[in-house]
C-alpha angles and dihedrals in degrees: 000000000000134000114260112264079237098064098048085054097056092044083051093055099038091052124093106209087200098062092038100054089040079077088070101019145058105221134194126191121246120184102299085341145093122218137186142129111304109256081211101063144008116264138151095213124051114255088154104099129165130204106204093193092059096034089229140139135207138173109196082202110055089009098234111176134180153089134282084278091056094032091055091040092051105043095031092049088235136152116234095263097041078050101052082039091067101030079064103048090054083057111045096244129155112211134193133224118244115210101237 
């Protein structure tokens, strides 16, 4: 079974990629976005930026790219729905199954 595309939808939008990734990651602001060393690879300078309107992440150096969903599945080692489980769980929210 799946989660409803609804759902995902719903854990995407009540997600701040900036708090979340301030779990893995030390952030500074600069200008609308967000910087830090990159959870995916080591580096000295920050490549890693954030830009909280668009709830998007991405490393100038590995080129990781994504959303809460990708960032939770790749620095937590989950799979989607483990991800979306847990994005959901932060944020109190119920989600339903979908028959595949």
């Amino acid at each position: 079974m799946g989660i409803l595309d609804e759902d995902v939808q719903r854990v995407r939008e009540a997600t701040d990629l900036v708090e979340l990734a301030r779990e893995h990651v030390a952030l500074k602001r600069s200008g609308r976005r967000w910087t830090g060393l990159c959870p995916f690879h080591n580096e000295k300078s920050p490549s890693f930026s954030i830009n909280q309107e668009l709830g998007a992440y991405y490393c100038f150096g590995c080129q990781a790219r994504g959303d809460a969903i990708s960032f939770v599945r790749e620095v937590e080692h989950l799979d989607f729905v483990g991800a979306v489980e847990r994005l959901a769980a932060r944020a109190g929210i119920q989600i339903g199954r979908a028959l595949v």
